[in-house]
C-alpha positions as CSV (number, residue, x, y, z in Angstrom):
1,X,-80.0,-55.2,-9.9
2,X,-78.1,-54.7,-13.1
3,X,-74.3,-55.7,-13.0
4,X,-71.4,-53.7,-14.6
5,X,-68.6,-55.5,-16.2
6,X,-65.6,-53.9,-16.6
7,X,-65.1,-54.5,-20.4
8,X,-68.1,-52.9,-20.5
9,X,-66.9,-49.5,-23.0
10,X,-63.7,-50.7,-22.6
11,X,-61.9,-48.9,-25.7
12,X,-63.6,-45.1,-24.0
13,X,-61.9,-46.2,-20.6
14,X,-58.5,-47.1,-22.2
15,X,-58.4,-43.3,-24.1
16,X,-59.4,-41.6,-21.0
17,X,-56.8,-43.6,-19.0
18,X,-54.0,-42.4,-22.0
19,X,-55.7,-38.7,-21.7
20,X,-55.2,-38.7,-18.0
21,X,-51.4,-39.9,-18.0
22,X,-50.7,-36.7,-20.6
23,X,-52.8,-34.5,-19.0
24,X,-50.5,-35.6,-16.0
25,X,-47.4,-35.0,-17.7
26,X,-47.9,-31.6,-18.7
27,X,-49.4,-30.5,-14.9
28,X,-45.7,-32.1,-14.0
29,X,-43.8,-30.4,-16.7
30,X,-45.3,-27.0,-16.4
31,X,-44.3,-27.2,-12.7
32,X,-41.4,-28.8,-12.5
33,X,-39.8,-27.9,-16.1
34,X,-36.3,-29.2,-16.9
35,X,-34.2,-26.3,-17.3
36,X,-30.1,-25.8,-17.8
37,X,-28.0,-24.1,-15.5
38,X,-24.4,-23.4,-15.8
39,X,-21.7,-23.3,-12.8
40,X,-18.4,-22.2,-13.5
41,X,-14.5,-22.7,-12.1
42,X,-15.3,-26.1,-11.7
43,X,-11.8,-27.9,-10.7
44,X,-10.7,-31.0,-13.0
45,X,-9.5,-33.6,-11.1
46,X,-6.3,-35.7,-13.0
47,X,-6.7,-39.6,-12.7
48,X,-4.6,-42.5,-13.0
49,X,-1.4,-39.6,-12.8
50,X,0.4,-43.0,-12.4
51,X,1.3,-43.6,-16.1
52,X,3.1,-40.5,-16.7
53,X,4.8,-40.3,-13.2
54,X,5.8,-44.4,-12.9
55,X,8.2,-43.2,-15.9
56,X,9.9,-40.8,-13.7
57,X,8.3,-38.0,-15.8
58,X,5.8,-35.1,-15.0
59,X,2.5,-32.9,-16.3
60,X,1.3,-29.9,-16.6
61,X,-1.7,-28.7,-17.2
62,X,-2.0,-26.0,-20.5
63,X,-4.4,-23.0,-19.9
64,X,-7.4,-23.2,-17.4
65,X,-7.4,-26.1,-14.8
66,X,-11.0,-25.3,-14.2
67,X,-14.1,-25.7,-16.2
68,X,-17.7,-24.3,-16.4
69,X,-20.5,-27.1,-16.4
70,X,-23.8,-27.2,-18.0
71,X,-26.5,-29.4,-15.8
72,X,-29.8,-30.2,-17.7
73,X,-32.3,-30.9,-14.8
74,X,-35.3,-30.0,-13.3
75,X,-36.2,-27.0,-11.7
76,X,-36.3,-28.3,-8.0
77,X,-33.3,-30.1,-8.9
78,X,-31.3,-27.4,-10.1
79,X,-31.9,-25.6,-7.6
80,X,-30.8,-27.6,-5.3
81,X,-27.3,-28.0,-7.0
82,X,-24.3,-26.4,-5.4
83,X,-20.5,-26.2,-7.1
84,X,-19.3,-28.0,-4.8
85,X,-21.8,-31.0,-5.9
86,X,-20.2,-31.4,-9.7
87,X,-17.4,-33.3,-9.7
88,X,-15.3,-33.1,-13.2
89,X,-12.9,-35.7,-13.9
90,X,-10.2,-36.1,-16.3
91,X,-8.6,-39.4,-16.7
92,X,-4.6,-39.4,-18.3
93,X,-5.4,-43.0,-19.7
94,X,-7.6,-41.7,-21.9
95,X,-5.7,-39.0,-23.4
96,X,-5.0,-38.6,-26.9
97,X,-0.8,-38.6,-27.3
98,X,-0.8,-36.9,-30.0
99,X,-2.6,-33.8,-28.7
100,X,-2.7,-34.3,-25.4
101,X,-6.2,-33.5,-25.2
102,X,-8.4,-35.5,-22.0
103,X,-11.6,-35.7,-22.1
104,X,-13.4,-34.2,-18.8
105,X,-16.2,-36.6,-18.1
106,X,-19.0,-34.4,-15.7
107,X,-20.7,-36.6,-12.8
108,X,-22.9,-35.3,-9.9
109,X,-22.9,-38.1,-7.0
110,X,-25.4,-37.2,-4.7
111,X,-28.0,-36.7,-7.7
112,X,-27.3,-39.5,-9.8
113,X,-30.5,-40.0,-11.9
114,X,-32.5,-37.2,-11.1
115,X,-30.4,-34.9,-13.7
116,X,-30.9,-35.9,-17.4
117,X,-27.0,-34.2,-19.0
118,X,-24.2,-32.4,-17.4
119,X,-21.1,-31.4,-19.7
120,X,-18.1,-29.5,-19.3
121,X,-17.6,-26.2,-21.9
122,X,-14.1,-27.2,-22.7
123,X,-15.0,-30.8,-23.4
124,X,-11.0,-31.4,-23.1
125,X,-8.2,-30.3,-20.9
126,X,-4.3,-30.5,-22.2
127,X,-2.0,-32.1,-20.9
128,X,2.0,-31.4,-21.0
129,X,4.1,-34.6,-20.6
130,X,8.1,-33.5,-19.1
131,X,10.5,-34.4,-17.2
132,X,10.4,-33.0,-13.8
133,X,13.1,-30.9,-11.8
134,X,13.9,-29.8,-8.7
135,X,15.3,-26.8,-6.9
136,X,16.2,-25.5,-3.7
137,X,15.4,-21.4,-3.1
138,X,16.7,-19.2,0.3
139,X,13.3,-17.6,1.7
140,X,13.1,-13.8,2.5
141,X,10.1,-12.2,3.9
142,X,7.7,-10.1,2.5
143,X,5.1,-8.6,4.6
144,X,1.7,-7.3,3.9
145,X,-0.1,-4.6,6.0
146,X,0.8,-2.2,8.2
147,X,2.3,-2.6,12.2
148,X,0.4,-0.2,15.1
149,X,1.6,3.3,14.5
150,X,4.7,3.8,16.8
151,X,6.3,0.8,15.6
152,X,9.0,-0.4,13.7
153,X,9.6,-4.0,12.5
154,X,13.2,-5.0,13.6
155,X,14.3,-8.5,12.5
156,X,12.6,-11.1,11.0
157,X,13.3,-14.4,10.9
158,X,11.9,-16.9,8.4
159,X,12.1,-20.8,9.4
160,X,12.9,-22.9,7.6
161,X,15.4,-20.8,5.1
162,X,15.2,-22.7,2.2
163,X,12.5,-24.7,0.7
164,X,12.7,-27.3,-1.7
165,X,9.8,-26.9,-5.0
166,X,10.2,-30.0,-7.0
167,X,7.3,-30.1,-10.7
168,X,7.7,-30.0,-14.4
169,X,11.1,-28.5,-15.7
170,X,9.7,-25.5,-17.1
171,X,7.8,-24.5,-14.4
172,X,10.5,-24.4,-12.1
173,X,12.6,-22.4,-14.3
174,X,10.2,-19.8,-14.0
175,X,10.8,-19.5,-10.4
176,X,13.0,-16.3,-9.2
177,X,12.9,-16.3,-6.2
178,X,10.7,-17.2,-2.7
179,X,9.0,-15.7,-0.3
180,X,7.6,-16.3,3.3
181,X,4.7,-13.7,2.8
182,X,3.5,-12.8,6.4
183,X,0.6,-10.4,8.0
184,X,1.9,-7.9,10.0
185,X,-1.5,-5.5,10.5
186,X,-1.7,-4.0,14.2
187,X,1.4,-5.6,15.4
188,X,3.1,-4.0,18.1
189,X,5.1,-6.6,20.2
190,X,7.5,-9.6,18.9
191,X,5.4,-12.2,18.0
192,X,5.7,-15.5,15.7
193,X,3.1,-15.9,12.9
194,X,3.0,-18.1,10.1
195,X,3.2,-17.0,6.7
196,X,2.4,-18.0,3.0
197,X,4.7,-19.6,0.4
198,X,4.6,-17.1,-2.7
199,X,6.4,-17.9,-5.8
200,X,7.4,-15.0,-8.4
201,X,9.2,-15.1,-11.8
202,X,11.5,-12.3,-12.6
203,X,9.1,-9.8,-13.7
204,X,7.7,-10.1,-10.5
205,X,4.1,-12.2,-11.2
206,X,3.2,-14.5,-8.4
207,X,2.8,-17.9,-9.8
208,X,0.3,-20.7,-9.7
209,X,2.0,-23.3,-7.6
210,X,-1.2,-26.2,-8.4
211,X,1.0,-28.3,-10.0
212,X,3.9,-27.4,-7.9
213,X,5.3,-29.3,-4.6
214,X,7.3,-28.5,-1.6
215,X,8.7,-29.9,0.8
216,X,7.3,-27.8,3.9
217,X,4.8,-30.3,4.8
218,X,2.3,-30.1,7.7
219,X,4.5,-27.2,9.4
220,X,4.3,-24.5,6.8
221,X,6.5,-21.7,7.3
222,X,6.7,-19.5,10.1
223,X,8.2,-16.1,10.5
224,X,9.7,-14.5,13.9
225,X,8.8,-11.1,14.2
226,X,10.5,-7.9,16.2
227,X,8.5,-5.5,16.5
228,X,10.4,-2.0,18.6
229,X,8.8,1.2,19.5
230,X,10.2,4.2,17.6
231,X,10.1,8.2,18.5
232,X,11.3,11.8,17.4
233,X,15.0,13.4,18.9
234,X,16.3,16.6,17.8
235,X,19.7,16.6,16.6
236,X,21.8,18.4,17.9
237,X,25.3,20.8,17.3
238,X,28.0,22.8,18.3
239,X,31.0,23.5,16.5
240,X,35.0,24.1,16.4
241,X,37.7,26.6,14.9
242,X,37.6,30.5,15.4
243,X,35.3,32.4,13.2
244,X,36.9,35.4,10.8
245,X,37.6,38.4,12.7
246,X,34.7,40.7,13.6
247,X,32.9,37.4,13.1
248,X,30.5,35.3,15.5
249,X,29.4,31.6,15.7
250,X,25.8,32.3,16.3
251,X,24.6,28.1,16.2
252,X,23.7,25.8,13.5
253,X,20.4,24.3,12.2
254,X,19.5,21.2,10.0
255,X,17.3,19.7,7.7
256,X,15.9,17.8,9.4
257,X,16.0,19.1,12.5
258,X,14.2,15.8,13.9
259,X,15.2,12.5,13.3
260,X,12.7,9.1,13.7
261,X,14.7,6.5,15.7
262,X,13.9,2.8,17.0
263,X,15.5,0.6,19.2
264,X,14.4,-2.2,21.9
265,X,12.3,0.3,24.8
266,X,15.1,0.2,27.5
267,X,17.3,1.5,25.0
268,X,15.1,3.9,23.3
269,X,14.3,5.6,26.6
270,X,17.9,6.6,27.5
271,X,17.9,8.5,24.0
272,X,16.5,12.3,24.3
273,X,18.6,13.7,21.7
274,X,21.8,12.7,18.5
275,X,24.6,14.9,19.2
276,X,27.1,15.9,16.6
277,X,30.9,16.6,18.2
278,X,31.7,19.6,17.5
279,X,35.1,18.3,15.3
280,X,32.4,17.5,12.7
281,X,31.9,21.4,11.7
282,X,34.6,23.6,11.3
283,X,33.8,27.4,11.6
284,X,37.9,28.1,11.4
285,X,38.2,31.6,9.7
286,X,34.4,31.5,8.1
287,X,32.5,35.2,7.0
288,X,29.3,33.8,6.5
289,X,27.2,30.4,6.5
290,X,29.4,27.2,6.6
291,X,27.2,24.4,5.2
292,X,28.1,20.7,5.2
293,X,26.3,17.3,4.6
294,X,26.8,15.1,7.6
295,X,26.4,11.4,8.0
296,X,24.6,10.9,10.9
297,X,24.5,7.0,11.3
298,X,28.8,6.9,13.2
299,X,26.5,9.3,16.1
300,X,23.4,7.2,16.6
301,X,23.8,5.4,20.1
302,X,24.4,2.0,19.7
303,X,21.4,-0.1,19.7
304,X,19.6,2.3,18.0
305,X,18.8,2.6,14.1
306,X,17.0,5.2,11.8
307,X,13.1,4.2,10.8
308,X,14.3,5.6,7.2
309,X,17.8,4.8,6.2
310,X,18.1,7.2,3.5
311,X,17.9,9.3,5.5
312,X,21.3,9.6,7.1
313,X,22.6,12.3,5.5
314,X,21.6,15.7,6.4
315,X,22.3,18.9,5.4
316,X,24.1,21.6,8.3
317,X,24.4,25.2,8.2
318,X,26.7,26.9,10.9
319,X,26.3,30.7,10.7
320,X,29.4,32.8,11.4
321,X,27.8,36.3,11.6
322,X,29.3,39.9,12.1
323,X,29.3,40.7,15.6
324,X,26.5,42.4,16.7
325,X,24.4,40.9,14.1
326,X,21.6,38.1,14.4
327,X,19.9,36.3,11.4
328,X,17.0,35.0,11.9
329,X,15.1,32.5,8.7
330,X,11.7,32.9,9.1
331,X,8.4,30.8,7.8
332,X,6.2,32.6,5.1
333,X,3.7,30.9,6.3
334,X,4.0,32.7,10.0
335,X,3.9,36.2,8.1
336,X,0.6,38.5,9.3
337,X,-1.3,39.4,5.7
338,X,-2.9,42.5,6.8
339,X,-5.7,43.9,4.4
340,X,-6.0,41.4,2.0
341,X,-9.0,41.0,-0.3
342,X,-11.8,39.1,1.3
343,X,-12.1,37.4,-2.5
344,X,-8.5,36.4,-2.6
345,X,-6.5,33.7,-0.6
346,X,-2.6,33.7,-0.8
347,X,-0.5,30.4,-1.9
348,X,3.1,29.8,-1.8
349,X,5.6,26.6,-0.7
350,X,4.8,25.0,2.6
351,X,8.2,25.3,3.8
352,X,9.0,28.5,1.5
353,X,11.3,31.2,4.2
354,X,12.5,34.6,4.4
355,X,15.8,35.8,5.7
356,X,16.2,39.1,8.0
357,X,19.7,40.2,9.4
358,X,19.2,42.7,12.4
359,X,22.0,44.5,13.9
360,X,22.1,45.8,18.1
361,X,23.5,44.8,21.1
362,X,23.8,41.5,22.1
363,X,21.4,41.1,24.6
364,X,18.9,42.8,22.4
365,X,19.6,40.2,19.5
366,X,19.6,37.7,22.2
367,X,16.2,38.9,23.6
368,X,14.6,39.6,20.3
369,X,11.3,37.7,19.1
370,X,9.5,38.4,16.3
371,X,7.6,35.4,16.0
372,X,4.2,37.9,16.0
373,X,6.2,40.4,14.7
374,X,6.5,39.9,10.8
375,X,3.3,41.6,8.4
376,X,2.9,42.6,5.1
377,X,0.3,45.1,3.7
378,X,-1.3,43.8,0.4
379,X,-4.6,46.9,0.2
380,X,-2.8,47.6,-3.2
381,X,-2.9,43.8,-4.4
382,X,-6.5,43.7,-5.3
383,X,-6.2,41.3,-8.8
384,X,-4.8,37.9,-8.7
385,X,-1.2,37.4,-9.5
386,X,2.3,36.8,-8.1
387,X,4.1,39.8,-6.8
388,X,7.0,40.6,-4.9
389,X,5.8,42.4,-1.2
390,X,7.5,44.3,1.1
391,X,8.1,43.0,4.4
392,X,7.2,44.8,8.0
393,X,8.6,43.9,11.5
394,X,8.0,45.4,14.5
395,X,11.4,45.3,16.3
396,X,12.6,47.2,19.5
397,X,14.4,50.5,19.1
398,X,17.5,48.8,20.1
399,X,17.5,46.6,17.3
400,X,17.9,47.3,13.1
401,X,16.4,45.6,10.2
402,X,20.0,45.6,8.2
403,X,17.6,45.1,4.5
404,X,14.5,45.7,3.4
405,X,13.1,41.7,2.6
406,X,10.8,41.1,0.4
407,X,8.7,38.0,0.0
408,X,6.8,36.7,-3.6
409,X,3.4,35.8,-2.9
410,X,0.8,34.6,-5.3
411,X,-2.8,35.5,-5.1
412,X,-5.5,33.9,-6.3
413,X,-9.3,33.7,-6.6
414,X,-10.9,32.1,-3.9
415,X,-12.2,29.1,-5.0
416,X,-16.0,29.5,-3.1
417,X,-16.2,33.1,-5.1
418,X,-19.0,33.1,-7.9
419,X,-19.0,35.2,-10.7
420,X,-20.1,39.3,-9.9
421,X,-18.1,38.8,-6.7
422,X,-19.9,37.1,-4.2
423,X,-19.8,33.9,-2.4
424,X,-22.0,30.3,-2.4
425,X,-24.0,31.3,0.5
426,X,-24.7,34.6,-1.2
427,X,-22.6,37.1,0.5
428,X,-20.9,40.1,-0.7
429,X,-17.7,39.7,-0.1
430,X,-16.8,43.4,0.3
431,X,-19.0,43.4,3.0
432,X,-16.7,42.0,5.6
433,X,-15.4,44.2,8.1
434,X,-12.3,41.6,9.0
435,X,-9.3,42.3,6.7
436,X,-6.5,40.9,8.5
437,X,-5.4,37.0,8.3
438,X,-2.7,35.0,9.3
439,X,-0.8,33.3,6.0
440,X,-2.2,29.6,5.8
């Protein structure tokens, strides 16, 4: 039997050992190629802080305290690399005085060796050297969203009132003021939440408190909340003083004529209504309309507030009429448009009103409705336009229209009519039979 030895064509065994390892090497490369990957807002962590703060002194950083990072590694490597993994590091005994420029030196921890380069893109961070200060601000409250509809937020309490901030001297002359910043979405009982610490300068920027301290500690702030239900009253009048002679006090109306209130609910409930004395308006010798401003807030029960302090001031009218007379300010928007063009729609103000004076006895004024009463005919308003129409009512015998009223209306196209005069869905519009509306 013929032996082999091992040497035996040695020098073809060694070349096909070499071939084998870099036929290897490129199977591995091609699937598992080294590739680079970039992660950015990668926090710098400040070392040995020690040398500038032992001197009673403080830093800051300049610009961007973060840094993107680019990792050279392999593909089941880098894909395996999270953010939070990188860890850059920037270490104040290796700064450059004269610049202040760091160096940020990039490690990954949990992957040391099986990445081949990381680096941070700024190589440097900068570094302010100052002397520190300290200040102590009062805390107000600033809320963000919205309490349960029917609520009001009452007071609110901010503990503790003052906080102490305490960092570089020029970062705490940026301060303005302090907030307790506090969610308040859906509330609607008293309740105690905490709330952020938010820092603005005085054009009203939030600042970045990183290199910032307080002295709230563990406790944070908190803020005490009342939260009170709130509802709609009337306000009511009468007035005082003898009218001219031959002259009426026929009432008095407001605008408003509703007020929103709030209070705690026991009180709340006992308030149907603000009445105004009747020393307040004066109809002593009046011929026509008497109109005042009048500060409601002395009326408001006590324990109760208005939702919207502005307002407080609202505007009265007491009408001193001619006896035998009623007026009677009526919506534009109630008024009957009889026969108007199917292509045309009507627009004026929401609140826009006429005025009609009737004349009659007094129980027919006192009787008299014409709240379905009030038309106008527009079959000779056919183009658009604004135009000045005459105004119908139909009133009882017993009582007189004193003037003919008009009212300005302005027509206009419809905006679902196409060219040649019919509508999206194909429709002439002349075709429609209905051609009375109701003002809308």
């Amino acid at each position: 039997m013929r032996k082999y030895k091992i040497t035996t064509n040695l020098g073809l065994k060694i070349i096909a050992l070499i071939f084998s390892a870099f036929l290897w090497m490129i199977v591995v490369n091609a699937d598992n190629p080294v590739r680079s990957r970039t992660f950015s807002d990668i926090p710098v962590n400040i070392v040995n802080e020690d040398i500038v703060t032992s001197a009673g002194d403080v830093y800051q950083v300049l610009g961007e305290d973060t840094v993107s990072v680019i990792v050279h590694a392999t593909r089941k490597t880098s894909q395996k690399l999270a953010p939070e993994d990188i860890v850059a590091t920037a270490d104040i005994a290796e700064m450059d005085t004269s610049t202040g420029l760091v160096p940020i030196k990039i490690t990954i921890p949990e992957y040391e060796g099986d990445y081949e380069s990381a680096e941070a893109i700024p190589r440097n961070i900068r570094i302010q050297r100052e002397k520190s200060g300290r200040k102590v601000f009062a805390l107000t409250v600033e809320t963000k969203g919205t309490q349960r509809d029917g609520y009001v937020l009452g007071d609110m309490t901010v503990h503790p009132e003052n906080v102490t901030i305490t960092g570089a001297q020029s970062a705490i002359d940026q301060i303005e003021r302090a907030v307790a910043q506090v969610d308040i979405d859906g509330l609607s009982k008293d309740t105690e939440e905490t709330a952020s610490l938010i820092l603005y300068d005085a054009n009203g920027n939030a600042l970045n408190q990183n290199q910032l301290a307080n002295n709230l500690g563990e406790d944070g702030l908190t803020v005490s909340i009342e939260v009170l239900p709130r509802k709609s009253v009337p306000v009511v009048f009468s007035a005082s003083g003898r009218p001219a002679e031959g002259y009426q006090y026929t009432g008095c109306t407001s605008e408003p004529e509703t007020l929103l209130i709030y209070g705690k609910e026991d009180v709340l409930d006992t308030v149907d209504e603000i009445e105004v004395p009747a020393s307040v308006i004066d109809v002593k010798d009046a011929s026509g309309p008497v109109e005042l401003d009048v500060d409601i807030t002395p009326y408001l029960p006590e324990g109760i507030s208005l939702v919207d302090e502005n307002a407080a001031t609202i505007k009265v009218t007491a009408m001193a009429e001619e006896e035998g007379t009623r007026t009677i300010d009526f919506l534009v928007s109630s008024i009957q448009l009889n026969n108007l063009d199917s292509a045309l729609q009507a627009v004026y103000e929401p609140d826009a009103e006429i005025t009609l004076r009737f004349r009659g006895e007094p129980d027919a004024l006192e009787r008299l409705d014409i709240s379905n009463a009030v038309s106008v005919d527009l079959s000779d308003y056919t183009l658009p336009g604004t135009y000045d129409v005459p105004v119908s009512v139909n009133i009882p015998d017993s009582v007189t229209l004193l003037s003919e009223v008009h009212v300005t209306l302005t027509l206009e196209e419809k905006e679902d009519t196409l060219p040649g005069g019919t509508t999206e869905d194909g429709e002439d519009p002349s075709q429609e039979k209905d051609t009375e509306g109701q003002a809308s």
